[in-house]
DSSP file (Angstrom, degrees, kcal/mol; ACC not computed):
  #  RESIDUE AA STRUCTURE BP1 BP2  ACC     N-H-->O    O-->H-N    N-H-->O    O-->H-N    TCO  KAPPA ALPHA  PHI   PSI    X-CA   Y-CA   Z-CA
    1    1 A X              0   0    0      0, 0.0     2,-0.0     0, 0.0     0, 0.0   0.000 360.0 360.0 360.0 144.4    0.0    0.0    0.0
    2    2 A X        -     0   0    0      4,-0.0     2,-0.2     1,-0.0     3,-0.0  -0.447 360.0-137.4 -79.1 158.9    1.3    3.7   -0.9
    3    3 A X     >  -     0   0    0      1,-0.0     4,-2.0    -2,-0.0     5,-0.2  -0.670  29.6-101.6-104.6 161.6    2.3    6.1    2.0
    4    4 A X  H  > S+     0   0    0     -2,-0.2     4,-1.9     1,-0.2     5,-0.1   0.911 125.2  59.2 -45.7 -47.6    1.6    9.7    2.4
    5    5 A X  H  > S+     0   0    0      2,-0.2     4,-0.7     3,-0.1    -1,-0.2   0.959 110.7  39.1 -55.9 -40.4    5.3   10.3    1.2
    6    6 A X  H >> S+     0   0    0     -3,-0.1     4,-0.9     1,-0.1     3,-0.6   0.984 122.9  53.2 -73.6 -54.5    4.7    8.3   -2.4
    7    7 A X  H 3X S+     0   0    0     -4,-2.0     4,-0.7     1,-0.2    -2,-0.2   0.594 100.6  47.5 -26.5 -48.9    1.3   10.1   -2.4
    8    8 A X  H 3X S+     0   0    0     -4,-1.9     4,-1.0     2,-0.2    -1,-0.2   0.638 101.5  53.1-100.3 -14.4    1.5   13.2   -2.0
    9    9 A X  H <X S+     0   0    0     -4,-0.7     4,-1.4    -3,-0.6    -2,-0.2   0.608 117.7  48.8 -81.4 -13.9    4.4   14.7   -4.5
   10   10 A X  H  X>S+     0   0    0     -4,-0.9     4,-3.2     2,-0.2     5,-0.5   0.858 108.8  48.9 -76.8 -31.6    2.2   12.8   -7.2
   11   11 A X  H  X5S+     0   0    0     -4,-0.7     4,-3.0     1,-0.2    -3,-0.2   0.999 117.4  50.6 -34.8 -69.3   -1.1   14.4   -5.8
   12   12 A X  H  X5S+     0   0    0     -4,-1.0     4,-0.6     2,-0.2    -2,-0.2   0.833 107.6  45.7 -49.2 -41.4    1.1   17.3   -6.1
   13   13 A X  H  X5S+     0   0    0     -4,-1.4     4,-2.9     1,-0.2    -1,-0.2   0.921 110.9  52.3 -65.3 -43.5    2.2   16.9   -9.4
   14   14 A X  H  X5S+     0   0    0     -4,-3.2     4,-2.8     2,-0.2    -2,-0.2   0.949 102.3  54.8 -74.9 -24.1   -1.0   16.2  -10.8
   15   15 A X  H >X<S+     0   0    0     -4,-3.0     4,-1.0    -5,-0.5     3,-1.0   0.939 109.0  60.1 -64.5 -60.6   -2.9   19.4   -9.3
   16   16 A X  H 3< S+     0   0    0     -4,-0.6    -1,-0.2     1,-0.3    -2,-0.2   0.612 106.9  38.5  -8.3 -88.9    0.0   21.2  -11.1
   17   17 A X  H 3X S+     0   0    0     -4,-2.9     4,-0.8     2,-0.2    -1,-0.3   0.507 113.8  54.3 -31.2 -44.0   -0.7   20.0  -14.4
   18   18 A X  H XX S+     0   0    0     -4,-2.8     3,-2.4    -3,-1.0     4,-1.4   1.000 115.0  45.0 -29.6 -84.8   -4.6   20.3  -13.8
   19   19 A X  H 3< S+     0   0    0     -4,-1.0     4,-0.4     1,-0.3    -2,-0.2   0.332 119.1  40.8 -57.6   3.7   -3.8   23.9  -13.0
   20   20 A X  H 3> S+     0   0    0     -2,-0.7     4,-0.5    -5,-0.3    -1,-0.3   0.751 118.4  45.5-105.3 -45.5   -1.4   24.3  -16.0
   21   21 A X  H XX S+     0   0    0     -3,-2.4     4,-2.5    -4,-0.8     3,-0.5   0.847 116.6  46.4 -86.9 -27.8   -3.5   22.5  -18.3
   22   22 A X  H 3X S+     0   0    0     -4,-1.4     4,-1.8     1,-0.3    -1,-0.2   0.894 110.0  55.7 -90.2 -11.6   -6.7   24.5  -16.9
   23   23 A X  H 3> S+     0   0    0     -4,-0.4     4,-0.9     2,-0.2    -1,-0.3   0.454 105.3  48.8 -31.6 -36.6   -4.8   27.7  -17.2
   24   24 A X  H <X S+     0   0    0     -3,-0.5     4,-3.5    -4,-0.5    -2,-0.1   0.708 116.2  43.6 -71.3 -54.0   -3.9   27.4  -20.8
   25   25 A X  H  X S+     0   0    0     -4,-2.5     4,-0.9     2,-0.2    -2,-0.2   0.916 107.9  53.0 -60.4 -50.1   -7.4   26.6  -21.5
   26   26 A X  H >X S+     0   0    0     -4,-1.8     4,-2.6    -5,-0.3     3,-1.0   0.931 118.9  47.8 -76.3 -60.9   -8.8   29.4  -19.2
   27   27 A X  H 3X S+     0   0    0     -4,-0.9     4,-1.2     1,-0.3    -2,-0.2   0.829 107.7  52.3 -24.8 -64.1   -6.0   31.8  -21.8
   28   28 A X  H 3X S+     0   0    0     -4,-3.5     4,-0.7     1,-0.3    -1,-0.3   0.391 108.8  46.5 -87.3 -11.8   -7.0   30.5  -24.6
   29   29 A X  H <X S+     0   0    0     -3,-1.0     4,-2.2    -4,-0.9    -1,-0.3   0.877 112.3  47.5 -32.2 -75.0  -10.4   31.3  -24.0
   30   30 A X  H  X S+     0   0    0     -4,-2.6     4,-2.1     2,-0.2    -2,-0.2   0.670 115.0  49.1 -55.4 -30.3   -9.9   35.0  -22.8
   31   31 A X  H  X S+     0   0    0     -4,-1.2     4,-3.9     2,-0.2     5,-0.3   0.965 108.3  54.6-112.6 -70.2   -7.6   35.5  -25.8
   32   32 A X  H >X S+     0   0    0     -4,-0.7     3,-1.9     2,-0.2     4,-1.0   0.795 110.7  49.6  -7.4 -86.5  -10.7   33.7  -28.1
   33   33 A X  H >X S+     0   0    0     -4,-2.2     3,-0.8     1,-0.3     4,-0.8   0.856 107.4  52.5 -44.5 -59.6  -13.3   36.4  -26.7
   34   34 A X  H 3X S+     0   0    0     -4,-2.1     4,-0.7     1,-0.2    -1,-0.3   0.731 107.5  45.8 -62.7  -7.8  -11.4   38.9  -27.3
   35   35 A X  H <X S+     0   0    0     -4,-3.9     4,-1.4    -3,-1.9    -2,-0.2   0.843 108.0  59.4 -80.4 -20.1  -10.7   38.3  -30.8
   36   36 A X  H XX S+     0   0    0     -4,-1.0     3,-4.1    -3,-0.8     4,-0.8   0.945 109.8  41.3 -73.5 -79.8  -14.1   37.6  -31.4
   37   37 A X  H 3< S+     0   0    0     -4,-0.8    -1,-0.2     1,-0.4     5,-0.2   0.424 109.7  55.0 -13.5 -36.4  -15.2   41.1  -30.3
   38   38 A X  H >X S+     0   0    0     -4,-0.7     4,-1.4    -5,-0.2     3,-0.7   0.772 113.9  47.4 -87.9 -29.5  -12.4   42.9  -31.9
   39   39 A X  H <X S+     0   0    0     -3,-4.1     4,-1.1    -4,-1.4     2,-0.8   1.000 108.2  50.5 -51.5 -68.6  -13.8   41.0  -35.3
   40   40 A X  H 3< S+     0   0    0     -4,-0.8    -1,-0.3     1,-0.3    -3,-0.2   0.043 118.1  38.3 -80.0  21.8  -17.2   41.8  -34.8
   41   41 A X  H <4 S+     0   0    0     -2,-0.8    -1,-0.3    -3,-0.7    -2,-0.2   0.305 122.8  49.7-117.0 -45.1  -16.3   45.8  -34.3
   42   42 A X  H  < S+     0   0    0     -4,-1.4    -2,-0.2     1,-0.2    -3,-0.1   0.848 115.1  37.6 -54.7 -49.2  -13.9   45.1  -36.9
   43   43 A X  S  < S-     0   0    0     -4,-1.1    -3,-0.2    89,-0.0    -1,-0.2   0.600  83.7-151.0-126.8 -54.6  -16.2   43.3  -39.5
   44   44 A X        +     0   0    0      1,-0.2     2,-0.1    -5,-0.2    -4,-0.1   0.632  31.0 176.8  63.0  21.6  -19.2   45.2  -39.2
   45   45 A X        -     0   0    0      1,-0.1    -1,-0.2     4,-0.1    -2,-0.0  -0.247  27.0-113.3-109.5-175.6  -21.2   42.8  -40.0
   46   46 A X     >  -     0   0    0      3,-0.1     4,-1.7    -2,-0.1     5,-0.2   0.077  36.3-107.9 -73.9-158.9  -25.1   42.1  -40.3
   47   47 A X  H  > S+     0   0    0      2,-0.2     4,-1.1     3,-0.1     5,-0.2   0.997 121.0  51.2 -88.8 -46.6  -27.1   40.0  -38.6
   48   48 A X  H  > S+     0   0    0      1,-0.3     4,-0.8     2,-0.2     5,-0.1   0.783 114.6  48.3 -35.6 -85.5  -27.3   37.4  -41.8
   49   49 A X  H >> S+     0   0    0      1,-0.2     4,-0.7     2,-0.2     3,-0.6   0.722 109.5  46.2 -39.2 -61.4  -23.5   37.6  -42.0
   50   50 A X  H >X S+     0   0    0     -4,-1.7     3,-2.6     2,-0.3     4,-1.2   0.876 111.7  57.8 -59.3 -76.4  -22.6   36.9  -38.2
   51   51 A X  H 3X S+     0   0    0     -4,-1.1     4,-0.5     1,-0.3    -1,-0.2   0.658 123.7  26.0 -29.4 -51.7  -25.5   33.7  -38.3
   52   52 A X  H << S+     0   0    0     -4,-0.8    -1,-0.3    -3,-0.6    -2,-0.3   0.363 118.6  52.9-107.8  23.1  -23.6   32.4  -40.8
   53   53 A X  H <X S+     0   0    0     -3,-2.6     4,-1.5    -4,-0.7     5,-0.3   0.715 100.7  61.5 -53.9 -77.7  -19.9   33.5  -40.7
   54   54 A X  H >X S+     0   0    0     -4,-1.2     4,-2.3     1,-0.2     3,-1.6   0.956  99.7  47.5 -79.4 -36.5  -19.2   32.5  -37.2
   55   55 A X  H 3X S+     0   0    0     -4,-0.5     4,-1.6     1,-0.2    -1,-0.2   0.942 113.6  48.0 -36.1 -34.6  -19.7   29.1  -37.2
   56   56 A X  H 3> S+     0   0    0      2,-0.2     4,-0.6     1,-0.1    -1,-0.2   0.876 118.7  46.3 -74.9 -11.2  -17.6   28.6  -40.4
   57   57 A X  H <X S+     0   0    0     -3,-1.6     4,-2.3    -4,-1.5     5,-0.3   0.827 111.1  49.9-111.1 -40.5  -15.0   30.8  -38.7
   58   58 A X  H  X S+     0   0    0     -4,-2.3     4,-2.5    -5,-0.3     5,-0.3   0.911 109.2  49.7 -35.0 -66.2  -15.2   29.2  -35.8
   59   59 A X  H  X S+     0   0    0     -4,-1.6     4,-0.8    -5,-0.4    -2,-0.2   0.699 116.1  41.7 -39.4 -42.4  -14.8   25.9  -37.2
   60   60 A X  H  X S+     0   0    0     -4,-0.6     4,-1.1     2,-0.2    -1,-0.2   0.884 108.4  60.8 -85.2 -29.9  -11.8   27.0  -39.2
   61   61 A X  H  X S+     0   0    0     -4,-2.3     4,-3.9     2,-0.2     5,-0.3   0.926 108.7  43.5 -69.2 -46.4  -10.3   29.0  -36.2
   62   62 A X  H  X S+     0   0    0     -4,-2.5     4,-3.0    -5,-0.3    -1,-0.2   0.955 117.3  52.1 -78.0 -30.5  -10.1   25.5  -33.8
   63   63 A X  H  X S+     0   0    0     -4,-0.8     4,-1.4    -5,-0.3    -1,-0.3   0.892 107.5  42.1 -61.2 -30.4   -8.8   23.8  -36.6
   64   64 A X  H  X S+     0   0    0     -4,-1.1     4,-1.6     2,-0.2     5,-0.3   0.817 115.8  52.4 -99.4 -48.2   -6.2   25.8  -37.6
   65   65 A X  H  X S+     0   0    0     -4,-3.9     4,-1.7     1,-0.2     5,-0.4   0.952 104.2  59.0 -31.0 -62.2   -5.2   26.1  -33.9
   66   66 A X  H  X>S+     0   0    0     -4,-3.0     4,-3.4    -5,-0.3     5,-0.9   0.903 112.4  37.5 -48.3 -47.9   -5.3   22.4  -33.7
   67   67 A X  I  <>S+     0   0    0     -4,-1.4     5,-0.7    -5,-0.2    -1,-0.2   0.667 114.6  52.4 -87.1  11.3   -2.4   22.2  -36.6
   68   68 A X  I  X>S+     0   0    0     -4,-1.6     4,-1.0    -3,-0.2     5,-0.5   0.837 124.3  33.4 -84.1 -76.7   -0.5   25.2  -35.4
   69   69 A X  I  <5S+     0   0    0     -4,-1.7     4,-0.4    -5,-0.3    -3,-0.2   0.699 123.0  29.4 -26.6 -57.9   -0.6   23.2  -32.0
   70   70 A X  I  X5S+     0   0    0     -4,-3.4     4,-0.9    -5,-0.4    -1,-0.2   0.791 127.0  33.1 -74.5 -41.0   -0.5   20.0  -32.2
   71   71 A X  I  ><S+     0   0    0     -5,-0.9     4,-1.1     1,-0.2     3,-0.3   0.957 121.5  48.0-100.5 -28.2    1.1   19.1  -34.9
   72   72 A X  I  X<S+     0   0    0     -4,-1.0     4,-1.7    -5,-0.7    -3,-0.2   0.707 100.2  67.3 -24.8 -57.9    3.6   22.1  -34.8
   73   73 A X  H  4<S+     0   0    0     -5,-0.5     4,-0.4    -4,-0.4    -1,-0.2   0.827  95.7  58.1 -44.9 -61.1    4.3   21.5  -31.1
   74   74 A X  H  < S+     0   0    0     -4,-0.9     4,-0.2    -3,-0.3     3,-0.2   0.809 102.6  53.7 -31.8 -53.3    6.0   18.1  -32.2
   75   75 A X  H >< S+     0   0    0     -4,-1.1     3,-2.0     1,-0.2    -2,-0.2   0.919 105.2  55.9 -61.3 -48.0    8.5   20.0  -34.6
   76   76 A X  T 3< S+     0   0    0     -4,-1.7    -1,-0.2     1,-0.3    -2,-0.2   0.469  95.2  58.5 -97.1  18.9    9.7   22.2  -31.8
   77   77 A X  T 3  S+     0   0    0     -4,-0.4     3,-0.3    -3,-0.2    -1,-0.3   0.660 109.6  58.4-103.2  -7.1   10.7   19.8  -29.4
   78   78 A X  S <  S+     0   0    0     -3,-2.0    -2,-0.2    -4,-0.2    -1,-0.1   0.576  94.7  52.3   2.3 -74.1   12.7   19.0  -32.1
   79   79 A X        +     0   0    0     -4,-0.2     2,-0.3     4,-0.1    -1,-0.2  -0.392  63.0 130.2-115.2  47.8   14.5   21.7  -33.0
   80   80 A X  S  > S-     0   0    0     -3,-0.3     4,-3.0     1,-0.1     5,-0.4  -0.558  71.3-106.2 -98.7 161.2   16.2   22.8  -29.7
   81   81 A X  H >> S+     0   0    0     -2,-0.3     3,-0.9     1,-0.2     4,-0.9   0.790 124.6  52.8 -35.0 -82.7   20.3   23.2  -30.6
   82   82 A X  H >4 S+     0   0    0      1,-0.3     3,-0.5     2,-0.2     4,-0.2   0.499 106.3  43.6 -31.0 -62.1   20.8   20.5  -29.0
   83   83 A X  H >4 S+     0   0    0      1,-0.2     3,-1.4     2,-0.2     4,-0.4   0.894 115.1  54.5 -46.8 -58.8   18.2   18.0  -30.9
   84   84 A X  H << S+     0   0    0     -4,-3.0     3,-0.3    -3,-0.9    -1,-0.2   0.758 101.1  64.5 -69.5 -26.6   19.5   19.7  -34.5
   85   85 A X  T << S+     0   0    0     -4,-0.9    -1,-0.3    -3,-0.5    -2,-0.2   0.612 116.0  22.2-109.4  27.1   22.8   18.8  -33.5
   86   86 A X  S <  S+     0   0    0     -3,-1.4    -2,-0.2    -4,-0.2    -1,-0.2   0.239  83.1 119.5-100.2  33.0   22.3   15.6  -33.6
   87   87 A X        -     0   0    0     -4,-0.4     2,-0.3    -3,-0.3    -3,-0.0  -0.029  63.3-134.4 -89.0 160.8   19.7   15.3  -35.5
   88   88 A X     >  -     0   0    0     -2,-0.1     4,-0.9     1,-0.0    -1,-0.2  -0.436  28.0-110.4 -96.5-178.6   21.2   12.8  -38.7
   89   89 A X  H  > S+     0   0    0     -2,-0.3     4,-0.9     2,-0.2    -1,-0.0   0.532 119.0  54.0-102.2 -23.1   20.1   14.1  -42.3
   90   90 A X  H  4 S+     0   0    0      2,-0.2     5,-0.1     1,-0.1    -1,-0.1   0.932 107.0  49.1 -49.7 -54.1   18.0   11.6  -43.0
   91   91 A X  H >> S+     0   0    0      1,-0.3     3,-3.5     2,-0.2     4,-1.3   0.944 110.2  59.3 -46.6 -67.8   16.0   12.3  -39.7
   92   92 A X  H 3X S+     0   0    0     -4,-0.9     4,-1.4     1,-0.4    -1,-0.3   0.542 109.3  39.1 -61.1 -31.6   16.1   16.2  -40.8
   93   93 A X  H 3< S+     0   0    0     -4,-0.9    -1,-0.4     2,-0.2    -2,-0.2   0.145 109.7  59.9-119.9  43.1   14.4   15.7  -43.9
   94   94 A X  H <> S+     0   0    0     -3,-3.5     4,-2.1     2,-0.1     3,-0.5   0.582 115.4  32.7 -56.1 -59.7   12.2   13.5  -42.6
   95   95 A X  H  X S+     0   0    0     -4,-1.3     4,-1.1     1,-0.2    -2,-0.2   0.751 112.2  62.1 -89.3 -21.5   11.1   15.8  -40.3
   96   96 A X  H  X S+     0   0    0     -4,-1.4     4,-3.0     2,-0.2    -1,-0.2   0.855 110.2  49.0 -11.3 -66.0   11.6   19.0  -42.8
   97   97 A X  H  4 S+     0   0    0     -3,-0.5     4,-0.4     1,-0.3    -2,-0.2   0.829 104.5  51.4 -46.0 -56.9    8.9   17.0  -44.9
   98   98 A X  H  X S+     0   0    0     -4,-2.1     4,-0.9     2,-0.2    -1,-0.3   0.751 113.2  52.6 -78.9 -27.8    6.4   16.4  -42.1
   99   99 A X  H  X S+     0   0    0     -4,-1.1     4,-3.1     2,-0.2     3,-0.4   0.978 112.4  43.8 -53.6 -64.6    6.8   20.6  -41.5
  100  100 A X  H  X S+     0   0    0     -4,-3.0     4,-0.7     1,-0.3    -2,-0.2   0.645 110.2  48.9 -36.8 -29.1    6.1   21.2  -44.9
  101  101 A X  H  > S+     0   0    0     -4,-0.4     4,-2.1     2,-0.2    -1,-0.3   0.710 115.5  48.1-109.4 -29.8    3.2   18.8  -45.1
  102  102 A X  H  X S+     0   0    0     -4,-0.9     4,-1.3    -3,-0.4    -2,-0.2   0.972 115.3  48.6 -64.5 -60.3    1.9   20.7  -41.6
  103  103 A X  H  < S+     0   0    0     -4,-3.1    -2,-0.2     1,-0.2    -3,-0.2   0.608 107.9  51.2 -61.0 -16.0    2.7   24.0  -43.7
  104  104 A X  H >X S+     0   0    0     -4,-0.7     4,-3.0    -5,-0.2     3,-2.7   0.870 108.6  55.3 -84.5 -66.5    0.7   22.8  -47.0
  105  105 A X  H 3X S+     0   0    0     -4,-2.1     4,-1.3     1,-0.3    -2,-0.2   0.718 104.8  51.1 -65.0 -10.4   -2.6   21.9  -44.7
  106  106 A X  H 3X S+     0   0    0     -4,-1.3     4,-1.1     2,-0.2    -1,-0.3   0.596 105.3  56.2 -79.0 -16.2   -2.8   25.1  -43.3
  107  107 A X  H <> S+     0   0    0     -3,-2.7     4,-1.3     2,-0.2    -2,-0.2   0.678 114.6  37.6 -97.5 -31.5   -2.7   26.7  -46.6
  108  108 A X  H  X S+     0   0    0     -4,-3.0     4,-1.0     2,-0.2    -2,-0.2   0.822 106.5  62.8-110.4  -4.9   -5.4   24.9  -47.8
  109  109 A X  H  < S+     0   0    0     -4,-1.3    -2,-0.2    -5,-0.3    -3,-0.1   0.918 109.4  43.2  -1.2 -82.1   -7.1   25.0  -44.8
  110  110 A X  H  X S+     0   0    0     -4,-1.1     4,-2.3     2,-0.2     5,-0.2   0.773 107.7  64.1 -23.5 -71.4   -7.0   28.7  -45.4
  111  111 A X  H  X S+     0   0    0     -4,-1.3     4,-0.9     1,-0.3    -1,-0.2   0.709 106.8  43.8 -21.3 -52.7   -8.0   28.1  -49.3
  112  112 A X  H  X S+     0   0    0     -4,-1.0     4,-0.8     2,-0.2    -1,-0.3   0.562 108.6  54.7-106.3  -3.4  -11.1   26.7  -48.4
  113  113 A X  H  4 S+     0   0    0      2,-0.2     4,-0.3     1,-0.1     5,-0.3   0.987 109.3  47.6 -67.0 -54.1  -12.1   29.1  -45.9
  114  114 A X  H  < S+     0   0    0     -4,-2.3     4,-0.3     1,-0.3    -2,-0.2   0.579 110.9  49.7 -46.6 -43.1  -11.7   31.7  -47.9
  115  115 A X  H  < S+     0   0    0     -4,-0.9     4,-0.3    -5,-0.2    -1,-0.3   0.819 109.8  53.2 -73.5 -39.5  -13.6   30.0  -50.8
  116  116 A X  S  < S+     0   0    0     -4,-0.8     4,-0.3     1,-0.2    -2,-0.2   0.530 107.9  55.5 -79.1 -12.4  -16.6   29.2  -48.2
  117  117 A X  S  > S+     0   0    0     -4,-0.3     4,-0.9     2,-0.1    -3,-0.2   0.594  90.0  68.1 -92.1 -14.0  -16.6   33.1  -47.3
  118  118 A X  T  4 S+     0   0    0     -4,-0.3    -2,-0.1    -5,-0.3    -1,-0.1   0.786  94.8  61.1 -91.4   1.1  -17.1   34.2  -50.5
  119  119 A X  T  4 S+     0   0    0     -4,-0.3    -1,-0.2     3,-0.1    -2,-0.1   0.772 119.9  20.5 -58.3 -41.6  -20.6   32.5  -50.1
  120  120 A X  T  4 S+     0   0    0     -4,-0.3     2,-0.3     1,-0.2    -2,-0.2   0.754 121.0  60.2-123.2 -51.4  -21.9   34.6  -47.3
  121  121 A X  S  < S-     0   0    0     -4,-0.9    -1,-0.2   -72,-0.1     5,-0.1  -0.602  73.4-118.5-111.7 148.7  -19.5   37.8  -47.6
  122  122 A X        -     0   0    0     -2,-0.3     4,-0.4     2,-0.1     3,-0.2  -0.228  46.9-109.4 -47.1 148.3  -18.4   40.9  -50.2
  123  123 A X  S >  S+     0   0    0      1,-0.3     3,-5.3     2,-0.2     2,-1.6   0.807 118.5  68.6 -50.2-116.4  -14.2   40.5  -51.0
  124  124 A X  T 3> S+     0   0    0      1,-0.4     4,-1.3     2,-0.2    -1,-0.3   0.273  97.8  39.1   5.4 -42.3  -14.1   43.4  -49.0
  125  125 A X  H 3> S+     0   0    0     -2,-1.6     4,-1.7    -3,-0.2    -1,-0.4   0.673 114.5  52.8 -86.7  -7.9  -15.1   42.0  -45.9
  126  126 A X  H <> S+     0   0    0     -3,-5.3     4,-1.1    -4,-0.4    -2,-0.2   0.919 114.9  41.5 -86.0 -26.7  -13.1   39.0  -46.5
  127  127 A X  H >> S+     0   0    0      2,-0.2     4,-2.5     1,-0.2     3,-1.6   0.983 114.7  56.5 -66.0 -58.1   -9.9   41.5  -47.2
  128  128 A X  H >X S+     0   0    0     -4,-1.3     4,-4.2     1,-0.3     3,-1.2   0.839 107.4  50.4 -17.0 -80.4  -11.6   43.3  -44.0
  129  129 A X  H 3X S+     0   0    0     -4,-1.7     4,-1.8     1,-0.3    -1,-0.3   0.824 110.8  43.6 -34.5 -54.6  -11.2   39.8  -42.1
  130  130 A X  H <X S+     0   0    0     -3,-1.6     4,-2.2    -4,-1.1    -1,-0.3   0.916 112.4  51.4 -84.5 -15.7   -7.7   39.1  -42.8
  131  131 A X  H <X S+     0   0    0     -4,-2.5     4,-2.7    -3,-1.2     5,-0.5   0.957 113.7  47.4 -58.7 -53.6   -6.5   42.8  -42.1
  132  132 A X  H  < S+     0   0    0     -4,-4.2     4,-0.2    -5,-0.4    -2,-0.2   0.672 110.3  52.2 -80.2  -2.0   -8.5   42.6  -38.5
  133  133 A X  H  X S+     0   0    0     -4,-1.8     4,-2.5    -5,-0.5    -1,-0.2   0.933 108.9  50.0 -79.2 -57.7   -6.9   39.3  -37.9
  134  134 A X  H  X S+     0   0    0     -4,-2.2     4,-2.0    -5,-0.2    -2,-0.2   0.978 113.3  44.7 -18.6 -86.5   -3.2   40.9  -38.7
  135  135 A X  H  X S+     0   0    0     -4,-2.7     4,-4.3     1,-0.3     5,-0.4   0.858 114.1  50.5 -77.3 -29.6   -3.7   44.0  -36.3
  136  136 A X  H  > S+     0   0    0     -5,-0.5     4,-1.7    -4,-0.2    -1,-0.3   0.991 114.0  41.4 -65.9 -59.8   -5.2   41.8  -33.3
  137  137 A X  H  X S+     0   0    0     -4,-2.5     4,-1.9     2,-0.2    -2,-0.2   0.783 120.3  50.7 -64.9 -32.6   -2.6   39.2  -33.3
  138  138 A X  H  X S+     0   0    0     -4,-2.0     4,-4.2     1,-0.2    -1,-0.2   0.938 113.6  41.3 -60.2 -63.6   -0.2   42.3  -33.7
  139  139 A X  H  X S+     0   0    0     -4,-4.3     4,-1.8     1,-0.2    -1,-0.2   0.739 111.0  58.2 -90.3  22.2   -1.5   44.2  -31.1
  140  140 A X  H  X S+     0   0    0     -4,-1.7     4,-1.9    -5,-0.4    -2,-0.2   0.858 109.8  44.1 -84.0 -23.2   -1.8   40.9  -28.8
  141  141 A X  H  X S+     0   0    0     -4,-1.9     4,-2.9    -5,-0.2     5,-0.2   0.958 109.3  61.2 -65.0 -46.2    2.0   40.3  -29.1
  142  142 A X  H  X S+     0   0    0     -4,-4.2     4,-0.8     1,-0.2    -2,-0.2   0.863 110.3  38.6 -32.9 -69.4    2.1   44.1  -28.4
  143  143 A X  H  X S+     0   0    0     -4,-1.8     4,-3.3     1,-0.2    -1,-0.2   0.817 117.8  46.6 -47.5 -54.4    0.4   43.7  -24.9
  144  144 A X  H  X S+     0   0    0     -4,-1.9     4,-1.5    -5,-0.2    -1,-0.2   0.818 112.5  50.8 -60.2 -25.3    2.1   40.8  -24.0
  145  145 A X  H  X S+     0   0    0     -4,-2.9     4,-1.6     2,-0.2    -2,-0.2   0.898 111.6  51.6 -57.1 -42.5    5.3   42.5  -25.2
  146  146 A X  H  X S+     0   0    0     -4,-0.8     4,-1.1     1,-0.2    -2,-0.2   0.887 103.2  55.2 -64.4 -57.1    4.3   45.2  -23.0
  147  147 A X  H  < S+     0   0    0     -4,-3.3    -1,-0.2     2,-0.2    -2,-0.2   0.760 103.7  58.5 -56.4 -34.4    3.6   43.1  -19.7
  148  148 A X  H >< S+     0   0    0     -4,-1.5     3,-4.0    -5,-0.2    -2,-0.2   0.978  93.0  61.4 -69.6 -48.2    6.9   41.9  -19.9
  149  149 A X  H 3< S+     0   0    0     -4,-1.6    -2,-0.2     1,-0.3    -1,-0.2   0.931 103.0  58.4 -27.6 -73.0    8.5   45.4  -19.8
  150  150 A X  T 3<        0   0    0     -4,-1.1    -1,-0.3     1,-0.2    -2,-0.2   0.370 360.0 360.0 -66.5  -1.6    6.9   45.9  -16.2
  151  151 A X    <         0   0    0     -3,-4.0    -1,-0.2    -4,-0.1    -2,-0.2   0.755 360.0 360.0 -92.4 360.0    8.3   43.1  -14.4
């Protein structure tokens, strides 16, 4: 039977990770709301456009997260100095390949959003779109840039 001593740095360990994992999530939320908000100020659009917009946008947004993230995430534990210098050259364009092939689905990812917006919205809001997309992410590095400055 475990003792309080075996117990209790894994106890510990997990609430961590809970709190890490629910922290991220809790981020990635707050960060979510506000993009939507800064869209929909941004975007200007009616109520037909929103009904059907954000769901497709939605849809594309956690996808596109998912291969920036997931599969993305994979590469960069990768690529630390260390890993790259001893990475073989086979290995390296193996894994080169599997970047690319990450970098390809996002692009048509992208490709078909963009072709499924020009159903519900004018080229002008879709230019609109990628412009308000730009200056949010811009000024969310900004802010985060910012907070660091002050500690």
């Amino acid at each position: 039977m475990m003792n309080f001593r075996t117990i209790f740095p894994l106890l510990l360990l997990f609430t961590c990770s809970f709190y890490a994992q629910d922290n991220i999530k809790d981020k990635k939320e707050q960060v979510k709301a506000m993009k939507v908000a800064f869209l929909t100020t941004e975007l200007d659009l009616s109520t037909q456009e929103a009904e059907k917009f954000w769901p497709l946008y939605n849809a594309y947004d956690d996808k596109q997260f998912e291969i920036r993230h997931e599969k993305m995430r994979t590469f960069k534990g990768r690529m630390s100095d260390d890993a790259l210098n001893r990475i073989s050259e086979k290995d390296a364009a193996i894994l080169l390949n599997q970047m690319d092939a990450a970098d390809e689905e996002l692009f048509l990812l992208r490709k078909k959003f963009t072709k499924n917006l020009r159903t519900i919205l004018p080229a002008v809001k879709i230019l609109k779109l990628k412009k308000s997309e730009d200056d949010f992410y811009r000024k969310l590095l900004q802010q985060y840039g910012d907070r660091g400055k002050r500690r």
